[in-house]
Structure formats: structure tokens, C-alpha cells
C-alpha positions in Angstrom: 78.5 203.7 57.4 75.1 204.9 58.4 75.1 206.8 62.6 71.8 207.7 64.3 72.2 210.1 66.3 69.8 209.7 69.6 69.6 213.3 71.3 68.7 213.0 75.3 66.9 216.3 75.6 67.2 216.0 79.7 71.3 216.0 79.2 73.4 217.8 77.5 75.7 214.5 75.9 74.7 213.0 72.2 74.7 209.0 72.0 76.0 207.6 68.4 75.2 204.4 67.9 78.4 202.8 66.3 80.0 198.8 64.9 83.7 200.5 65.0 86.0 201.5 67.6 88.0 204.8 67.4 91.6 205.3 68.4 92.0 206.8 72.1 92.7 206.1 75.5 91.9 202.9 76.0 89.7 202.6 79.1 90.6 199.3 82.2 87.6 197.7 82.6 87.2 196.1 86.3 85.1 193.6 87.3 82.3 195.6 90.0 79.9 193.0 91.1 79.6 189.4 89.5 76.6 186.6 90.0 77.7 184.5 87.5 81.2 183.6 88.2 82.3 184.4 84.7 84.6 187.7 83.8 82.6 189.3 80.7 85.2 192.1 81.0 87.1 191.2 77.7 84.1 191.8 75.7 84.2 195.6 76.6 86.4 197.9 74.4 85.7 201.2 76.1 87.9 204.2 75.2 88.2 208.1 75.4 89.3 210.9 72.7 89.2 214.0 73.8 85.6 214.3 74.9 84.4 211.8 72.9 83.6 208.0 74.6 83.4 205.1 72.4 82.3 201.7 73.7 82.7 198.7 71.8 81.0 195.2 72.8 82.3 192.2 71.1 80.2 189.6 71.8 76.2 189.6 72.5 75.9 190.1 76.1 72.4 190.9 76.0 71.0 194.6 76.5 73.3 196.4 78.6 72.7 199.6 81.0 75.7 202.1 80.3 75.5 204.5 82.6 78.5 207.5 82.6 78.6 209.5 86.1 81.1 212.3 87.6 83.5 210.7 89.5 81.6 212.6 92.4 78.9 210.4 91.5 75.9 212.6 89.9 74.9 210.9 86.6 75.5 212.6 83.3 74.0 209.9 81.0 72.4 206.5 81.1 71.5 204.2 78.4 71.0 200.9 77.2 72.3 199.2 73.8 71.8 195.7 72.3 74.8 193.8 72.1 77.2 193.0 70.5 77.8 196.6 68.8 78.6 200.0 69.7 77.8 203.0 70.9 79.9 206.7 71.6 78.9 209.2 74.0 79.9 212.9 74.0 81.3 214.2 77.4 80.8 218.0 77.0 82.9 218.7 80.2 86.1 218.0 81.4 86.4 216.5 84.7 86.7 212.8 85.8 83.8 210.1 85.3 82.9 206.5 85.6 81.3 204.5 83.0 79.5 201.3 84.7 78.3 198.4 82.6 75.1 196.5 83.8 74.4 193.3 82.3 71.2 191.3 81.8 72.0 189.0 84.5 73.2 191.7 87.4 76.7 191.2 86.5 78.4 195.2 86.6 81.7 196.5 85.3 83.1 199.6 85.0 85.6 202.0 84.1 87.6 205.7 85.1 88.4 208.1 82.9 89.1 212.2 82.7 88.2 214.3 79.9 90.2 217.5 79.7 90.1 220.7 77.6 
């Protein structure tokens, strides 16, 4: 299967594109902020190996923002991606971080995770 590999020369993380999800940590996703009334949180497979972030929608939720901050809050990536497919994001750092999901109509979700050496 084909990847296209999306460099982001103003951070230091690649972005794959990807339909498949990896085996790793599986990543909670929590509900954030909600306008519609309806939890889309099911339709996010998010999960971490090693350094390595793979996100997963499974059903078309529209274009989604992805962004992926420290846990202190300073953003290491942002994005968007049509759903439903895939995308995985390189962490090159260890340290803890947030990955929040914006969709179309407001509604946000995210989810914590640590990378480590």
C-alpha cells in the first residue's frame, strides 16, 4: 500500500497518511466540547508505538483539525485530514502530549499520551 509522506518544514514530526491501524497503546478518547449532542468518539482509533502516533477514523466525519501539543501546552503539530482514513504522526521526543480532534461542526475530542525513549 502506497504512503505519502507530507514533511512540515516548520516542525520537526513527519505526517503519513495511512487506511490501517498499527498495533500500540491504544489511546481514551474523551469527549472535550460537543454542539451537536452526538458522541463521535467511537469513530477515533488513535494509538501510540513507541514514538510513532497512528490515528484511525472510521467513519467520514468531515475534514478534521488534528492537532498534537506537549501536555504543557506548546503545539508540536497541527493538521487536517479528510475523513474517514488515516493518518500517523512521528513524535520525535519523549515527554507527554495531547492530541485534540476538531470536527467540521465545532465538536472537539481528545486524547493523552507519553512517548518515552
Amino acid at each position: 500500500m502506497p504512503f505519502i509522506l507530507l514533511s512540515m518544514a516548520s516542525s520537526a514530526t513527519n505526517i503519513i497518511n495511512c487506511t490501517q491501524q498499527k498495533d500500540g497503546v491504544p489511546l481514551e478518547i474523551k469527549e472535550l466540547a460537543s454542539y451537536t449532542g452526538f458522541d463521535r468518539s467511537s469513530s477515533i482509533s488513535a494509538s501510540i508505538d513507541g514514538h510513532t502516533l497512528t490515528i484511525v477514523f472510521t467513519e467520514n466525519l468531515g475534514q478534521v483539525s488534528i492537532e498534537v501539543s506537549y501536555a504543557s501546552g506548546n503545539d508540536v503539530e497541527t493538521t487536517s485530514i479528510y475523513t474517514p482514513s488515516g493518518v500517523i504522526i512521528y513524535i520525535p521526543y519523549s515527554g507527554s502530549y495531547i492530541v485534540t480532534f476538531t470536527l467540521p461542526n465545532g465538536d472537539e475530542y481528545y486524547g493523552e499520551f507519553d512517548v518515552t525513549e
